[in-house]
Each structure stands twice: as structure tokens, then as C-alpha cells.
C-alpha positions as MATLAB code, in Angstrom:
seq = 'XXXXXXXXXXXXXXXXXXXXXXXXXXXXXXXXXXXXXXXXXXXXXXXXXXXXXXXXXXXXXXXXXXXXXXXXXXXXXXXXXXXXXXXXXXXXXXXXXXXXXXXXXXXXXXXXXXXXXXXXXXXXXXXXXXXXXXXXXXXXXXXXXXXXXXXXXXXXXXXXXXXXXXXXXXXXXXXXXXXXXXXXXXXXXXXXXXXXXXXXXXXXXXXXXXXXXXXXXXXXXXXXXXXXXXXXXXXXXXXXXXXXXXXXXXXXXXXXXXXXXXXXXXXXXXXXXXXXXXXXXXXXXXXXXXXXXXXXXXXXXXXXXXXXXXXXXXXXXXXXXXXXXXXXXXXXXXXXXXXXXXXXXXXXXXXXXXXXXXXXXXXXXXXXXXXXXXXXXXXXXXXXXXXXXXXXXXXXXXXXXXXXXXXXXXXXXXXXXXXXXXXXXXXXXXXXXXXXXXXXXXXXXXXXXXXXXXXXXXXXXXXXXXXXXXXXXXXXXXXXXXXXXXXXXXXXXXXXXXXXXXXXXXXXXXXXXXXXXXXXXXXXXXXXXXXXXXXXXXXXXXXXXXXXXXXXXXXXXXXXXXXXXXXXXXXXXXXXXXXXXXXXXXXXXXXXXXXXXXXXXXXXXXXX';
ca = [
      -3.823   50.057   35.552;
      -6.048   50.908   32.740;
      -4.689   54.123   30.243;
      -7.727   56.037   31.310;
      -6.909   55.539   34.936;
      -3.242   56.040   34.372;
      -4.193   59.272   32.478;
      -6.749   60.792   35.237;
      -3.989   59.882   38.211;
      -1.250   62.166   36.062;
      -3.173   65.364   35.372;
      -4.277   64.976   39.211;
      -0.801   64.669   40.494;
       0.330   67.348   37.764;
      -2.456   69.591   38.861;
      -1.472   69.113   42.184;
       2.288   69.800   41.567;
       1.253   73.129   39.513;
      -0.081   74.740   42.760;
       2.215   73.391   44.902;
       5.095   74.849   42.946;
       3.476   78.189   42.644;
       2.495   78.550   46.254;
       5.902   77.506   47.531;
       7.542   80.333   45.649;
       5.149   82.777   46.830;
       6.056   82.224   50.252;
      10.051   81.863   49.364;
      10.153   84.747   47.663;
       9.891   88.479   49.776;
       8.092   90.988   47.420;
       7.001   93.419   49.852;
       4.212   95.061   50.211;
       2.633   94.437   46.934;
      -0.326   92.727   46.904;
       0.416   89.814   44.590;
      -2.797   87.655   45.416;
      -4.348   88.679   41.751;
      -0.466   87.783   39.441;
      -0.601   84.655   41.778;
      -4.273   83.648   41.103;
      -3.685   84.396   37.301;
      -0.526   82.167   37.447;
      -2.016   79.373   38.995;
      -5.172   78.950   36.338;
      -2.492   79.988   33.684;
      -0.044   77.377   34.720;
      -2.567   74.496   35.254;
      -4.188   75.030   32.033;
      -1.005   75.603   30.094;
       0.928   72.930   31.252;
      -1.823   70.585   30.893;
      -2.307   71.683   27.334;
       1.843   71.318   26.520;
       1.761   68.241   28.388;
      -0.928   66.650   25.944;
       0.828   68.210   23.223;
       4.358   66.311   24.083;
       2.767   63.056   24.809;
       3.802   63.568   28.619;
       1.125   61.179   29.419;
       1.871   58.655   26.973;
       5.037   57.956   28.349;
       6.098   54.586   30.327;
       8.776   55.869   33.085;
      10.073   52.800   33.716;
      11.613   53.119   30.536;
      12.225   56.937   31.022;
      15.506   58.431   29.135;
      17.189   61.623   28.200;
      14.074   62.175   25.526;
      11.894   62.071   28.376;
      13.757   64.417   30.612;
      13.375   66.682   27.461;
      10.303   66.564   26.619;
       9.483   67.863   30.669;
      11.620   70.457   29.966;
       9.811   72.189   27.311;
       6.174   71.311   28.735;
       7.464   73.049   31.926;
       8.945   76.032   30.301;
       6.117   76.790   27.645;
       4.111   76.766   30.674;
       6.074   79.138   32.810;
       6.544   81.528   29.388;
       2.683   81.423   28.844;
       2.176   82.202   32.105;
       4.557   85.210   31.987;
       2.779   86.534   29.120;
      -0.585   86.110   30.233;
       0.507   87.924   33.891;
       2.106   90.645   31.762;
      -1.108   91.134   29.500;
      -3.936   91.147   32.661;
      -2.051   92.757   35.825;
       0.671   94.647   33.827;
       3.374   93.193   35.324;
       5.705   89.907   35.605;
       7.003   88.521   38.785;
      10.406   87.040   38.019;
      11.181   85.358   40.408;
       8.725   84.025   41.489;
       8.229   82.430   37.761;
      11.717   81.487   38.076;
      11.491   79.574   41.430;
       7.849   78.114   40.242;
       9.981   77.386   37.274;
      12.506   74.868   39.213;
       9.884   73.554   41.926;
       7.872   72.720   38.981;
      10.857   70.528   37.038;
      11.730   69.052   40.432;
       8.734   67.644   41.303;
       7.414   66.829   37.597;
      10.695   65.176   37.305;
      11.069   63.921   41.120;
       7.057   61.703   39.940;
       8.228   60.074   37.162;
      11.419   59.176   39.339;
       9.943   58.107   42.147;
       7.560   55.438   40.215;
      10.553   54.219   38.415;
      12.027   53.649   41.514;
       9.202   51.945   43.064;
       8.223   49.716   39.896;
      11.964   48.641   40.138;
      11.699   47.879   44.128;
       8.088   45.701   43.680;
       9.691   43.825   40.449;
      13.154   43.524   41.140;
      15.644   42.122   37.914;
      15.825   38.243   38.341;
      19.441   37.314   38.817;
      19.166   33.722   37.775;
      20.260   35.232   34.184;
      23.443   34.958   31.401;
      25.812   37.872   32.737;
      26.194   39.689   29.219;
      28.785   41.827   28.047;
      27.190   44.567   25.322;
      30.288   45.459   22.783;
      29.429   49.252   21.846;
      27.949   51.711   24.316;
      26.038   54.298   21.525;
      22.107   54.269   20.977;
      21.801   50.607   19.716;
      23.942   49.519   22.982;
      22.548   51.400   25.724;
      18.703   50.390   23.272;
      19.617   46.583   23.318;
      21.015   47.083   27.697;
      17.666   48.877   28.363;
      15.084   46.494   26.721;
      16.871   43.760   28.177;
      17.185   45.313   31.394;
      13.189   45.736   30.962;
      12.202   42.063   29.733;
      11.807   39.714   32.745;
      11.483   37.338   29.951;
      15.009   37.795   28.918;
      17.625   35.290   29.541;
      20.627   37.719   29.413;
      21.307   40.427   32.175;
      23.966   43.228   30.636;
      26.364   43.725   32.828;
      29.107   45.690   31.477;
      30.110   47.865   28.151;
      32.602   47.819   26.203;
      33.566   50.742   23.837;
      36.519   52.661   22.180;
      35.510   55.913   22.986;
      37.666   56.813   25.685;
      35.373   59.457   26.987;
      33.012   56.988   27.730;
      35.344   54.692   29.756;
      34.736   54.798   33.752;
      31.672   56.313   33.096;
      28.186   54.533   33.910;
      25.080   54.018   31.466;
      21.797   52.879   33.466;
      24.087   51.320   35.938;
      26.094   49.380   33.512;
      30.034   50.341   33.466;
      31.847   51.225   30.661;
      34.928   49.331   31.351;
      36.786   49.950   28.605;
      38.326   49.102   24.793;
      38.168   46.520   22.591;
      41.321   45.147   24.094;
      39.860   44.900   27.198;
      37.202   42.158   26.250;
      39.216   38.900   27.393;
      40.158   40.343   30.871;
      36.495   41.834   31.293;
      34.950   38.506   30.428;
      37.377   36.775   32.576;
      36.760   39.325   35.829;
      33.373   39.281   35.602;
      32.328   36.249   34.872;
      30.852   36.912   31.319;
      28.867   34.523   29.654;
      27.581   35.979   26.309;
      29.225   38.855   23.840;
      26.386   41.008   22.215;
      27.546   43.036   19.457;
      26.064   45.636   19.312;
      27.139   48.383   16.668;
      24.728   47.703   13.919;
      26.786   50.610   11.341;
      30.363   48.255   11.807;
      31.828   47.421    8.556;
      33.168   43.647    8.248;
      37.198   44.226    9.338;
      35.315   45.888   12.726;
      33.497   43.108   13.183;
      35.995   40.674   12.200;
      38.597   42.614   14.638;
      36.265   42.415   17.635;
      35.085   38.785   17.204;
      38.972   37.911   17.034;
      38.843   39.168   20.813;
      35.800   37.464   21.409;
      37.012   34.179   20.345;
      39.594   34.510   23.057;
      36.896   33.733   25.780;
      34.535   30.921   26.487;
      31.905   33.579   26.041;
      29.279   32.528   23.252;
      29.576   35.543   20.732;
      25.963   37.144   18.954;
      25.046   40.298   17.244;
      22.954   42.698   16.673;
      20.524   43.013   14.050;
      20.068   46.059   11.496;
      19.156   48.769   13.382;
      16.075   49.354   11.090;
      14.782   45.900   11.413;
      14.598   46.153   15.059;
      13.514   49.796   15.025;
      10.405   48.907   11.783;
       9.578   45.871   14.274;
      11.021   43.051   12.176;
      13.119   41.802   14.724;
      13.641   42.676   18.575;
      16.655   42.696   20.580;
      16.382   39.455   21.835;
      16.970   38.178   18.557;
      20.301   38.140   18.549;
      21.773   36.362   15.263;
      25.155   34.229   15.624;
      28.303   35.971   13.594;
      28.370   34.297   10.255;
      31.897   33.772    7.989;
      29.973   36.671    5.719;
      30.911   38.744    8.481;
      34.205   37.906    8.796;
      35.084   38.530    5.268;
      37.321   41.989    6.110;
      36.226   44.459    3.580;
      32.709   45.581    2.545;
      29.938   44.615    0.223;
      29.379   45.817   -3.358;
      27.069   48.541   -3.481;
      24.618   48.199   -6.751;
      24.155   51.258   -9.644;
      20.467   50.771   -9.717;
      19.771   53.684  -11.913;
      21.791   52.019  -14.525;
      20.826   47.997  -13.861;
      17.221   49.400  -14.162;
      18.223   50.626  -17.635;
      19.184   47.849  -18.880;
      16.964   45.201  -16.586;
      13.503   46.724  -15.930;
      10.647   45.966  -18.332;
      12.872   43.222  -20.457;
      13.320   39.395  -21.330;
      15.851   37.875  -18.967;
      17.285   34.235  -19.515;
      19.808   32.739  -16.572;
      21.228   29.183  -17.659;
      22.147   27.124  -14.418;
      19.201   29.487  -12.977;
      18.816   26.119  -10.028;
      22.712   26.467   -9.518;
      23.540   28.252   -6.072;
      24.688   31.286   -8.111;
      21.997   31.330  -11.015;
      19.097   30.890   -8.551;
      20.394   34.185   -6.538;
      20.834   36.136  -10.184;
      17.389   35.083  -10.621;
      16.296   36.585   -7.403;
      18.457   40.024   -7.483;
      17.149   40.374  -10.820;
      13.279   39.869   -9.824;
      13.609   42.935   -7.901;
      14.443   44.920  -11.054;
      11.081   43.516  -12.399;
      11.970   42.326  -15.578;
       8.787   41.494  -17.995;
      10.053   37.643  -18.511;
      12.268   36.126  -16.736;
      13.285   32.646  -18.556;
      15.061   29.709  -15.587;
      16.964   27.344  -17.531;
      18.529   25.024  -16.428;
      19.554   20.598  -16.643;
      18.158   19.328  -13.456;
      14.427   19.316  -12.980;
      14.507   19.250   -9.094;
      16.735   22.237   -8.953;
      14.766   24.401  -10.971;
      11.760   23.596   -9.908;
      13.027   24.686   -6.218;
      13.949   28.268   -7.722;
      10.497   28.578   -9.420;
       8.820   27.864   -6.636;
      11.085   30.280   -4.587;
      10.544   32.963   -7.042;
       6.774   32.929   -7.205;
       5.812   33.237   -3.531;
       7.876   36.064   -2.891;
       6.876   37.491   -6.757;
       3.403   38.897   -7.542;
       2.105   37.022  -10.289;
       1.025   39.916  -12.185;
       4.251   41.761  -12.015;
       7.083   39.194  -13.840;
       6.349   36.413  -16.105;
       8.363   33.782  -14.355;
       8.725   30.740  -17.148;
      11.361   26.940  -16.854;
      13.462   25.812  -19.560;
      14.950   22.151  -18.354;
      16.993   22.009  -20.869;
      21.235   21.362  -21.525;
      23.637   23.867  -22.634;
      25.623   21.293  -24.638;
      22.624   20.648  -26.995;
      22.986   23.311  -29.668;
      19.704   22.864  -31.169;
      17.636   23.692  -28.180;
      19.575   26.551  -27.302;
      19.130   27.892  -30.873;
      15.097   27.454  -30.097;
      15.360   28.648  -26.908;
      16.895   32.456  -28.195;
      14.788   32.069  -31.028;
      11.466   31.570  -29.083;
      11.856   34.145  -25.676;
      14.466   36.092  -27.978;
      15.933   37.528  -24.631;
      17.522   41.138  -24.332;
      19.538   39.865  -21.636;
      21.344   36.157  -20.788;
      23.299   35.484  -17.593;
      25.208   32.439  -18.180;
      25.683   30.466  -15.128;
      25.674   26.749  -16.293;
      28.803   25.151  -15.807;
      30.612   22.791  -14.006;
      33.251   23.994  -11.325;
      34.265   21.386   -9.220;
      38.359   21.342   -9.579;
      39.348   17.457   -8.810;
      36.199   16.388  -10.877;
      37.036   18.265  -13.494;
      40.455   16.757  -13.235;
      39.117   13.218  -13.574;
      36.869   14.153  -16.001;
      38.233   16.344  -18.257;
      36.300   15.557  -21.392;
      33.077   16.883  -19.282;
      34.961   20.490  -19.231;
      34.871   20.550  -22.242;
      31.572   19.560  -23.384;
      29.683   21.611  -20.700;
      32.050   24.653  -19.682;
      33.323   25.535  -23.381;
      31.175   23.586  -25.962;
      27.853   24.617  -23.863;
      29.367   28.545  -23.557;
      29.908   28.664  -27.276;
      26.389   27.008  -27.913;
      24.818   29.639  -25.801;
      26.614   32.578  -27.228;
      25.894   31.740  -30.563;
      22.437   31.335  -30.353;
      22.504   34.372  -28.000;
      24.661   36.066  -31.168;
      22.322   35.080  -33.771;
      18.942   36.217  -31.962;
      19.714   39.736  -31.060;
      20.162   39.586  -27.195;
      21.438   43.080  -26.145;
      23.997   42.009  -23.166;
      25.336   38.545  -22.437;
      27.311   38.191  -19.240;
      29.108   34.732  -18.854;
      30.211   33.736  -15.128;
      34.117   32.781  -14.953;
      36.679   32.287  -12.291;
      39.850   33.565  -10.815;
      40.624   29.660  -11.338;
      41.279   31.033  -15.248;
      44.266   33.203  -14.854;
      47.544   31.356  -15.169;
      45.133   27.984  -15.065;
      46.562   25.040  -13.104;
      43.511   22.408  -13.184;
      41.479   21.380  -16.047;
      38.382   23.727  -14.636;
      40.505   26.426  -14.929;
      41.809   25.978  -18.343;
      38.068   25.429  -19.896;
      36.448   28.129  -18.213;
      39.503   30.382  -19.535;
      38.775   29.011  -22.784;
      35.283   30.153  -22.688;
      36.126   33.584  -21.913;
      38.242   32.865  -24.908;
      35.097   32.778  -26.842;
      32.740   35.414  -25.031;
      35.526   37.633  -25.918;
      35.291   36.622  -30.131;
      31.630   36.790  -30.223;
      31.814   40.177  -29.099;
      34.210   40.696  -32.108;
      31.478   39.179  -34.841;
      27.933   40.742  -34.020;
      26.132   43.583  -32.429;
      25.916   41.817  -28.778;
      27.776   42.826  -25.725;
      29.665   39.752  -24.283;
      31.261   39.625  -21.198;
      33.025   38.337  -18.446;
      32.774   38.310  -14.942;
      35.769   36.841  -12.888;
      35.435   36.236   -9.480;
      36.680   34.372   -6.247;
      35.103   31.286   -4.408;
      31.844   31.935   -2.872;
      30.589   31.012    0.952;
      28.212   28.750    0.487;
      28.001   27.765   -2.614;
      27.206   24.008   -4.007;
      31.630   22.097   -3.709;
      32.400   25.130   -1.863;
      34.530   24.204    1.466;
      31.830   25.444    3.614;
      28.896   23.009    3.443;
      32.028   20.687    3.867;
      33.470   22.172    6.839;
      30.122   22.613    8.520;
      29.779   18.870    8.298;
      32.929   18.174    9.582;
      32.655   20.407   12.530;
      29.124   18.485   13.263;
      30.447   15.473   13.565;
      33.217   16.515   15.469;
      35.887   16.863   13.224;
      38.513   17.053   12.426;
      37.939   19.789    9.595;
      40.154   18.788    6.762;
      42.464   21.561    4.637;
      44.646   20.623    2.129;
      47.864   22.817    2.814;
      48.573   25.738    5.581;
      49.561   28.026    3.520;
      46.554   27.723    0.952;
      44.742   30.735    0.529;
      41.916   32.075   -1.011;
      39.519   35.287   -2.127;
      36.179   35.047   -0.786;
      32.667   36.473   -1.692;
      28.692   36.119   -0.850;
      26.344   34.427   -3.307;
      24.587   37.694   -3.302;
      27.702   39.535   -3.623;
      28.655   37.190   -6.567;
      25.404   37.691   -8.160;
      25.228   41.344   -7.950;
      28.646   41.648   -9.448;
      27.210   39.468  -12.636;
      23.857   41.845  -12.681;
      26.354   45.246  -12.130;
      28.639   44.253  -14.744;
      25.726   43.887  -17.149;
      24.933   47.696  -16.919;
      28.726   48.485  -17.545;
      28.954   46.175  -20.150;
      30.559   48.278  -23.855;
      31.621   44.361  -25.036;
      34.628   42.392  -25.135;
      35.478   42.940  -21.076;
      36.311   40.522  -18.033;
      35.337   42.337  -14.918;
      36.794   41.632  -11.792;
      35.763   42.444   -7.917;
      37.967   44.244   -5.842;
      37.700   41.363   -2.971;
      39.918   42.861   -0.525;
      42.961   40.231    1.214;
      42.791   36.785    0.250;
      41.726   34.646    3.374;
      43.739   31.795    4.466;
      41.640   28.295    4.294;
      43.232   26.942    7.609;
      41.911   30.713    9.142;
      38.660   30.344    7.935;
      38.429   26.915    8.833;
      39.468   28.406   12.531;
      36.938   31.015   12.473;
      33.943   28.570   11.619;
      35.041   25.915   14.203;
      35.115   29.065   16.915;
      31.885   30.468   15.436;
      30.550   26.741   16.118;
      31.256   27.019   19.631;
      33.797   24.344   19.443;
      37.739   24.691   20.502;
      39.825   24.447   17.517;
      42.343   22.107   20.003;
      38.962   19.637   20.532;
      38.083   19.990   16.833;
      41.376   19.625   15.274;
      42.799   20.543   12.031;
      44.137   17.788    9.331;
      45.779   18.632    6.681;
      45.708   16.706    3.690;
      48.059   17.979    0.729;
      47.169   19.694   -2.474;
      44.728   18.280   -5.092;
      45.403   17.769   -8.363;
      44.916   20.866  -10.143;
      45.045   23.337   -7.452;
      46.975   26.057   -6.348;
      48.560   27.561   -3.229;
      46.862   30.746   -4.246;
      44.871   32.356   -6.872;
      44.964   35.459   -9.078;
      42.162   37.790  -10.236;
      44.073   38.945  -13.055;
      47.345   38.710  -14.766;
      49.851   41.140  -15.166;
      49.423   41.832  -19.070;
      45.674   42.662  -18.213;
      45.481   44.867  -15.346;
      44.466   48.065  -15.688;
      44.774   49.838  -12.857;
      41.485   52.667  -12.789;
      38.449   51.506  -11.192;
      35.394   51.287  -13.850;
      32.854   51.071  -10.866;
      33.618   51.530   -7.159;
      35.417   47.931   -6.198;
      35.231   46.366   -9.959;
      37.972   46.461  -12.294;
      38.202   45.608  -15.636;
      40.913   43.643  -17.896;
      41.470   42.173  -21.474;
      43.175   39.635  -22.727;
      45.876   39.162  -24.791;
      45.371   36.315  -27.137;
      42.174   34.540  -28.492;
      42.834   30.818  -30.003;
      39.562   30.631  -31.350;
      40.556   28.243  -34.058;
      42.478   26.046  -31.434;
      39.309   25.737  -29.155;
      37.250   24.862  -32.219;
      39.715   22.086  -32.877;
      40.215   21.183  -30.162;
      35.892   20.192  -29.800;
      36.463   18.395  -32.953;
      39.196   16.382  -31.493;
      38.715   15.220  -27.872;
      36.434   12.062  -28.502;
      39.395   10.274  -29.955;
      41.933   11.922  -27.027;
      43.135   10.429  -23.352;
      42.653   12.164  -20.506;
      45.569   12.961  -20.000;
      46.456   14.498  -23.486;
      42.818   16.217  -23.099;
      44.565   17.696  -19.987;
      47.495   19.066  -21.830;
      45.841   20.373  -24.926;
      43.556   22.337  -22.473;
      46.354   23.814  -20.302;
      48.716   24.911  -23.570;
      45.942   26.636  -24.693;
      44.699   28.419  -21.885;
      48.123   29.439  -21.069;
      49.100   30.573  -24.303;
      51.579   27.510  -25.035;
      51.474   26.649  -29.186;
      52.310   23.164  -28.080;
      48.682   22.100  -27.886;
      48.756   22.326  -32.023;
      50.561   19.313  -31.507;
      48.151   17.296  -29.682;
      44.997   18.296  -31.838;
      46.529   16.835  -34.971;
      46.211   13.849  -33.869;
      44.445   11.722  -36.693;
      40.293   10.252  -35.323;
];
């Protein structure tokens, strides 16, 4: 049916419903002997025009019933009773007098048959085109507006492979209760039985304002069941159109993290961001490319992607410049490597940057191990070429990327990426730029990480390989990661290591748990192997040590610490020296010095 013929067949049926109603109460009501043919004329052309006029205004007509709710039922409401009130006050003004109750029983007659239309084509549409059954019996976790939203337009898409069948919610008052049909059956707890009683074969959840430890709570139950687990999307990307309900994304490890994201000061990254030079080394690494793209959105006026491999940024360039206007940032590549001095010295001198992120390093702990002389030429000779040149050419904040890998250092990774915080921390002593730190956890995700590798695993059917039960780790997001770096910028006064609140450390063998249920896999089918600790790792890591915690908050989730010794004269000599060391007395010299040991003097006088 066309609107215009939709349209006509309302007002008719409306019009219709208008006399009815005031007739009908005429003849219910006993007034008398007074003559009431003129009030009941005047409230008939009154009503018909009013209502008509209130119905237009409320978009009565617009509405589709068969997807009729409590805003509907409203909006009926006031068209009917700024009808009935206009008609009052017209009565009162022309024949001097109101008839009460007559008004009052046009008043009901009017919402019961108004209301008893739109009711009886619901129920009709739903009789002709009756709800396929062939469907996924779904159970919808959350029974507020996005729930009952998500059970509706499902309920209302034929094309829709899921049919809701059953709530779940915490409110208690809701329990027992019935939304369009669908029960409420109870609690989170209840999840496993309900999916087990009724047959359930896909979990929506749907509570798009659930932090991560609600989420990571109820897909704990979920994973109890055979039930394939989604949810929801942001509320405002279904509500701008971005997304509909039926696009249900799986529950990522992100999600399972159990605390919530950093929130960014934009006022004061803005400050310090907005309108300036920008240079990220590593800019193609998984971390430096996402810097790049948090910072594009502060629209810097250059922003310079350095980096050693040529594929890598090229990827990020090309990344960066669809999604950037051309006109807005000056996006520019620098394939060039940290560990030659010169070119960083021409770099700084040439874009002479206000700002350098510096991401370049290498981070891979039983590489490292075997390679120990690379640590050193990339992850402290490279940092100390960079912050020099970055020293020398005036750039206002430097921000170097470290790891909770550096405190109480077991590996070779650890140790040279303490040692270069060794140095951020002296430059800030010997010019006007503010150096920093930025210490944080491993990220999901990223390039070595154990998730690529446990995806793979899972793929091929496992089993998914962990080193030790009881290892354990802090986790955080790439964009998390990267925001940190770009936050810690703004709070940067020099000379600080900041450090992210990152809630519980996760257990590897858990996470590896979590990702084989998220696959859709059992972990019994999968399996778990464990493998013993690598060389250089640790049963658990530490964000800071006890000599540099200090205990206040600088930012909402980020801390801040200092350290207590600097062997900047060690770390120089110890450059000199390596060429002519072993391995293994490469090794040694870099763990003494990152854990304050005056034994590694011993091992860098050794004659070249």
C-alpha cells in the first residue's frame, strides 16, 4: 500500500472513530432534558478537526504498527487528549457550557478504538505473515532498550536467521515478567541452565554501556554452553545507521581484558599536537603505525613516518592518506635506520620536529637473547642517536616507548630497553627538551605478540602452545598503547617513566582458554601444551619497582616513577666495547647494568 493510500485509509477510519466515540457517549450518558444536539454538533466538527490536526502534528500517520511500542501508545495519548481539551474549550466558548462526561466517556471510546486500530492491524499483519520457525533459537543477554531494540527488529526481519527467544537480565524486577512475548527468565547465573532448557543456539549480548569485567563475567557463563556467543554493537552505530542489529560482532580478547580503556585529555594533547611537526620512528611497526593514526586526528601540520623497512611504511602511508584529506596534514616517509647517527642528525635538522615518538626497536625476548649485540645497536645505540639529534635540534617533547620487560630485567630485551630509558632520562638532564618514558605491558595483537601465534595454532587445530601455567601477564590494545604514548606527551615536565594502570595481570594459559572458546573450539579438542620458560623470561612482570613508585595518580589510570641510578658512562662504554665481546659476556654486562650491579665495570675493560 502506497503512503498516500495508507494516509487517506487512517484519517477515514480516524474520522470515523471521532463520531463514533462521540455519539456513543451521547447515548450512554443521561443528561436530561437539555437539549445537547448544538454542544454535540460543536464537539463532533471540533473533535474531527482537532484530532486530525494533533494527529499530523505527532506523526500519528507516519507510524508503522507492526512495530508499535510504548512511544506509540504515547503519542495517541496526547493526540487524543489535546483533542478532547480543544474540544472542551471550544464547547465552553460557543454554547457556554462543558459536558463532562460526556467528554470524558468520548475521551476513553476515543483511546479504545484509536488504540483497538492500530492493534488490530498488528494483529492481522502478524496472522497473514506469521514468524518462520526454521530459525537459530537466540537467547538476548540484557532486557533494557538495546535488548528489547535488537528482540524487536529481529522479531520484524523475516530475513533474520535468529528468532529471540528468551532474556536474560539482573534486574530482578524484570524476572518472570514478559517483553513482546519473550520471557525474562532470569540472572546471569541462569544462562547455562536457560540455554540447556531451551534449546539455545546463539548468545546476543546485548548491553552496549557494559564495561570489560561485565562482559568478561557474562561471556565466562557463556562459554559454559555450546551456544555460539556475539554482541552487540555501539548503540550509536546502530542508532546513526552504521551498523544494524543483525550485525552482530564476535567477542574479541579486547573485551575480555577486565578493566576499562584509557580515556584521552584532548584539550591538552591538542596543545601540544595540533598545528605542529610530528616525527614517529618505527611509524610501520604495529605500535608506531597506530601513534601515527591517533595522532592524525589531532591534525598535526607534518607528520614525518620513519621508519627501516620500505614495505612497512609504505603500508602506513598509504593507510594514512585515504582516510586523511590531503589538504589538512602533510603526511611525508623517512626509510631510514635509527642506528645511523648521521641521518638521524639530518633528519631533526631538516623537519626540525616539535614532537618525536620513538617507536623503533626491537622487542622480541628469545631473539634478543640470541642476538644480543642487535639490542644493543638498535634498542640503546639507535635511542641515544635519536635523542641526541632530537636534543640538538630543539624538539619540544620526545616520548620513547619502553617495557614492563625493564624493571628488574631478566632477558637481554629487557636490560637494553632499560638502558635506554637510562639515557632518555640524561638527555632530559643536558638540554631544554622534555624526554620521556612510557612503560607498558604486552599488547593484543601486536607483531611477536602470542596472539597472531595462538590464532594460528587454534586454525590448525592446535594444540596452542604456553610456556608455563603459572605465567602471567599485563595486557593492553594497540590503540590503548598508543594513546598512552600520545597522553603522556601532554603530561610530559621531563625526566619521567609513565606507567598505565592495567588492571590484574592475565594468566597466558587463561587467555589462551578464552581465545580457543572465542574460536568456537573446546579447549579438551584443542588442547593445551606447555612448553617451559624461554630464556630470558619471567613468570611474571612488574610495571615498576619498589624504589620508584609513587603512589598519586598524575592522570586518571597513569602513574608516574623515577629512577634511581643513571650509568650513563657505563652504557657509553659499554657501545664502545661490544664488537670485541661474546654473547654471553654481552649478556652479562647488559644485565649488571640494568640492574644496578657494578660488576659489569669488569667486563667493559676488557682490552679490543
Amino acid at each position: 500500500m502506497t503512503y498516500r493510500k495508507r494516509f487517506s485509509l487512517l484519517i477515514l477510519i480516524d474520522s470515523v472513530i471521532v463520531l463514533s466515540a462521540v455519539f456513543i457517549s451521547r447515548f450512554l450518558i443521561d443528561v436530561g432534558s437539555n437539549d445537547v444536539t448544538a454542544p454535540l454538533l460543536v464537539s463532533s466538527l471540533t473533535l474531527m478537526v482537532s484530532h486530525h490536526f494533533f494527529a499530523y502534528r505527532y506523526k500519528l500517520y507516519k507510524k508503522a504498527w507492526e512495530y508499535a511500542s510504548f512511544g506509540e501508545m504515547l503519542i495517541i495519548v496526547k493526540s487524543v487528549s489535546f483533542s478532547i481539551a480543544t474540544a472542551a474549550l471550544i464547547q465552553l466558548l460557543i454554547v457556554q457550557d462543558v459536558y463532562i462526561r460526556i467528554l470524558a466517556i468520548t475521551w476513553m471510546l476515543h483511546m479504545l478504538f484509536i488504540g483497538g486500530s492500530r492493534l488490530a492491524w498488528r494483529i492481522y499483519r502478524d496472522a497473514r505473515y506469521p514468524k518462520v520457525q526454521n530459525k537459530n533459537r537466540t537467547l538476548i543477554v540484557g532486557a533494557g532498550s538495546a535488548g528489547t531494540m535488537v528482540a524487536r527488529q529481529l522479531l520484524n526481519n523475516k530475513d533474520s536467521e535468529l528468532l529471540p527467544v528468551a532474556f536474560i537480565d539482573d534486574d530482578a524486577n524484570k524476572h518472570r515478567l514478559d517483553i513482546m512475548g519473550i520471557p525474562v527468565i532470569g540472572g546471569v547465573s541462569h544462562i547455562e541452565a536457560t540455554v540447556q532448557r531451551m534449546a539455545i543456539e546463539n548468545i546476543i549480548i546485548a548491553i552496549p554501556s557494559l564495561g570489560r569485567k561485565g562482559i568478561n563475567t557474562i561471556f565466562q557463563e557463556c562459554v559454559k554452553t555450546t551456544a555460539k556467543t556475539k554482541i552487540l554493537p555501539m548503540l550509536e552505530d546502530l542508532v546513526t545507521g552504521k551498523v544494524s542489529v543483525s550485525q552482530f560482532r564476535d567477542v574479541q580478547v579486547e573485551d575480555l581484558l577486565g578493566r576499562e580503556p584509557i580515556e584521552l585529555d584532548i584539550e591538552g594533547i591538542s596543545e601540544y599536537v595540533t598545528d605542529r611537526v610530528v616525527l614517529v620512528t618505527g611509524a610501520g611497526g604495529s605500535i608506531g603505525s597506530e601513534i601515527c593514526r591517533q595522532v592524525a586526528k589531532f591534525h598535526p601540520r607534518t607528520l614525518v613516518l620513519l621508519g627501516h623497512g620500505e614495505n612497512s611504511i609504505y603500508a602506513i602511508e598509504m593507510a594514512l592518506r585515504e582516510t586523511v584529506p590531503a589538504s589538512s596534514i602533510q603526511i611525508v616517509t623517512e626509510i631510514a635506520d635509527i642506528q645511523d647517527a648521521k641521518k638521524m642528525m639530518k633528519v631533526m635538522q631538516h623537519y626540525r620536529p616539535d614532537v618525536v615518538y620513538h617507536a623503533a626497536a626491537h622487542k622480541h625476548v628469545p631473539l634478543m637473547e640470541r642476538n644480543p649485540e642487535e639490542a644493543i645497536k638498535n634498542n640503546i645505540l639507535g635511542t641515544m642517536n635519536v635523542a641526541k639529534a632530537a636534543g640538538r635540534y630543539g624538539v619540544d617533547t620526545f616520548v620513547m616507548i619502553s617495557t614492563d620487560k625493564a624493571v628488574n630485567p631478566t632477558s637481554v630485551m629487557g636490560a637494553s630497553k632499560r638502558l635506554a630509558e637510562m639515557i632518555v632520562q640524561h638527555m632530559d638532564t643536558v638540554g631544554n627538551t622534555k624526554f620521556v618514558a612510557v612503560r607498558f605491558g604486552n599488547v593484543l595483537g601486536s607483531r611477536g605478540s602470542v596472539i597472531p601465534l595462538f590464532k594460528k595454532q587454534i586454525e590448525r587445530g592446535g594444540p596452542v602452545t604456553v610456556t608455563h601455567p603459572d605465567m602471567v601477564r599485563y595486557f593492553m590494545t594497540i590503540p590503548e598503547a598508543s594513546r598512552l604514548v600520545i597522553q603522556a606527551g601532554a603530561l610530559a615536565k621531563g625526566g619521567e617513566i609513565f606507567v598505565l594502570d592495567m588492571g590484574e595481570p592475565v594468566k597466558i594459559v587463561d587467555l589462551a582458554m578464552n581465545m580457543i572458546k572465542l574460536s568456537g573450539n573446546s579447549v579438551e579438542e584443542t588442547g593445551i601444551e606447555f612448553t617451559g620458560i624461554r630464556p630470558g623470561e619471567k613468570l611474571f612482570e612488574e610495571l615498576l619497582k619498589k624504589d620508584e613508585v609513587l603512589e598519586q595518580q598524575v592522570y586518571p589510570k597513569i602513574y608516574v616513577g623515577k629512577t634511581s641510578s643513571l650509568y650513563i658512562e657505563e652504557i657509553e662504554d659499554l657501545i664502545a666495547a661490544y664488537p670485541s665481546m661474546e654473547a654471553s659476556e654481552i649478556r652479562k654486562a647488559l644485565l649488571d647494568l640494568a640492574n644496578n650491579k657494578l660488576a659489569a665495570k669488569e667486563l667493559l675493560s676488557i682490552p679490543s
